[in-house]
N, C-alpha and C positions, 0 to 999 in steps of 0.2 A: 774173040772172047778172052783170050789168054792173054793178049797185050792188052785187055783193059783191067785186067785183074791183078796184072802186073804194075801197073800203073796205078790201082787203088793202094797195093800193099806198099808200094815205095810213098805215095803220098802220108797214107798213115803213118811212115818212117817218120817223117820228115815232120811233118805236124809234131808227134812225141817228140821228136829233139828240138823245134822250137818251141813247144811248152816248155821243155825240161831247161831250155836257153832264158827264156822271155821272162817263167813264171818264179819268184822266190818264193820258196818254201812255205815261210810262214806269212804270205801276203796277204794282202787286201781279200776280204771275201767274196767277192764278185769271181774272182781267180780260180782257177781249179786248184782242188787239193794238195797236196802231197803225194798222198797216195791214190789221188783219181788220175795224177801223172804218173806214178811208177804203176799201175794196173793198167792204163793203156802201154808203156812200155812194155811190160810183159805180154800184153798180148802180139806187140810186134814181134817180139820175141819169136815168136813162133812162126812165124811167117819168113824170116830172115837165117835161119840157124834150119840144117839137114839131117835127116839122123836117119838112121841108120834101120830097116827095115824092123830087125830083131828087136827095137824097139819098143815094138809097140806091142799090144796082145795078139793073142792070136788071131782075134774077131777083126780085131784090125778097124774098129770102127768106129775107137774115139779116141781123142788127142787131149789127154788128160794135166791140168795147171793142179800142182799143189802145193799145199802150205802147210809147213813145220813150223809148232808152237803155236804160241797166241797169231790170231791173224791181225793184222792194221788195217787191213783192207773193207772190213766190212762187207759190204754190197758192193764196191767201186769195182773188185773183181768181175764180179758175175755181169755185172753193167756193161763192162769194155767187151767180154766176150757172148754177149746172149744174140742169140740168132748165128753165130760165127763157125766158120765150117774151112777145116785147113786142109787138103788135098784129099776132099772125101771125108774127113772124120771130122764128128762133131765134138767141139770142145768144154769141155767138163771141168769143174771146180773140185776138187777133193781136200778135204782137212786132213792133216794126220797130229799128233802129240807124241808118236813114235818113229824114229828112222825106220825103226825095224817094219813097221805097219806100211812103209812106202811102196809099190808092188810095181806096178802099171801107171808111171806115169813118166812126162816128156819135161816139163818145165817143176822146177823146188823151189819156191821160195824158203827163204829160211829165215824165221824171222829174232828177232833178236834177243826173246826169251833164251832162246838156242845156246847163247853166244858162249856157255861154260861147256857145248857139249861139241861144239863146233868140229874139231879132230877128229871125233867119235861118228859121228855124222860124216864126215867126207872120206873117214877111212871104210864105212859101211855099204858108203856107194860108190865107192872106190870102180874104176874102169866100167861099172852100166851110163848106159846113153843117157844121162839123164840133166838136161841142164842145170846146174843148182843156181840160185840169184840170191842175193841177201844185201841188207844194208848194214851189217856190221861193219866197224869202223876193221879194213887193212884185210877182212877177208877175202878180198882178189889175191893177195900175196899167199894166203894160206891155201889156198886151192879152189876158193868158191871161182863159178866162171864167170858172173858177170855183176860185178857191186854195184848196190848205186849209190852213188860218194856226193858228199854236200858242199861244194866250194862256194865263197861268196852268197850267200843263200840261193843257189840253184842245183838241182840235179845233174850232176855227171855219171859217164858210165865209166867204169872200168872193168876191164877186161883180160883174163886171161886165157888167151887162146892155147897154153901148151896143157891146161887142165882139158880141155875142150876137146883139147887135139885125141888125150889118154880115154876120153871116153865116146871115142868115133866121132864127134861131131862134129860138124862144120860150118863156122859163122861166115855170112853173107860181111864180103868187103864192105859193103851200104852201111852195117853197123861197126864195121870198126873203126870206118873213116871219123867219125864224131868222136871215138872213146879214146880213151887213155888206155894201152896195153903194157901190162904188166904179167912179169912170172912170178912164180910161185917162190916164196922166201925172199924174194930179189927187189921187188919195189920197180922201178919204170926201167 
């Protein structure tokens, strides 16, 4: 049962980086989204990336995605992850409008309303396990951990693991092999 589950989650890897390869941005409509590819992305997310027990609440019994500011996602979110269950915990959709309002949760999106507060934001979450993702332009440089960057009209990841590293986590080699890794102030 465990090498078939391991073998779902690597496929779904693989699947989001050949949308995110395949599909341009603002394509044809038949195409999946934009962001019906960066929401099945983050839900791999979750599946690929370790954290750290203290993580999580105490109940320990959900695995919670949220979104800072306006969301882009819509419903694409909750779509990727409805029925989905990551090592025992079921996973959750949560909005916030404030850093400070963030509590309990594994995955940030941060979305680009944000982008003035961006510093204030990452110094608040400064060292908790909390993966932050955003698609602001050069926020992997700034400390966000996992960008999604637009070359050529397709989806790239960037990544930087030494943010990732400062707040215990641990990205799966599977995702980094696809991404651009970059440090923080530094660029590639």
């Amino acid at each position: 049962m465990r090498a078939a589950s391991l073998w779902r989650r690597t496929l779904w890897l693989y699947l989001g980086t050949a949308l995110a390869a395949a599909v341009p941005v603002n394509g044809a409509t038949e195409a999946p989204s934009e962001y019906q590819v960066k929401a099945v992305f983050v839900f791999n997310f979750s599946q690929f990336v370790e954290w750290p027990q203290q993580a999580f609440a105490p109940d320990g019994k959900q695995f919670v995605i949220g979104v800072l500011g306006s969301d882009p996602f819509g419903e694409r979110l909750e779509e990727a992850v409805r029925g989905e269950v990551i090592n025992q915990r079921q996973l959750v959709i949560r909005r916030f409008q404030r850093v400070e309002d963030v509590q309990d949760c594994q995955i940030l999106f941060i979305d680009r309303s944000q982008s003035g507060q961006l510093p204030r934001i990452l110094t608040t979450l400064d060292h908790r396990s909390i993966l932050t993702v955003s698609d602001l332009d050069r926020s992997s440089e700034k400390g966000v951990m996992i960008q999604f960057a637009t070359l050529n009209n397709h989806i790239r990841l960037r990544i930087n693991v030494e943010s990732a590293r400062a707040a215990g986590l641990v990205i799966s080699s599977k995702l980094l092999r696809p991404a651009e890794i970059v440090t923080t102030n530094g660029g590639s």
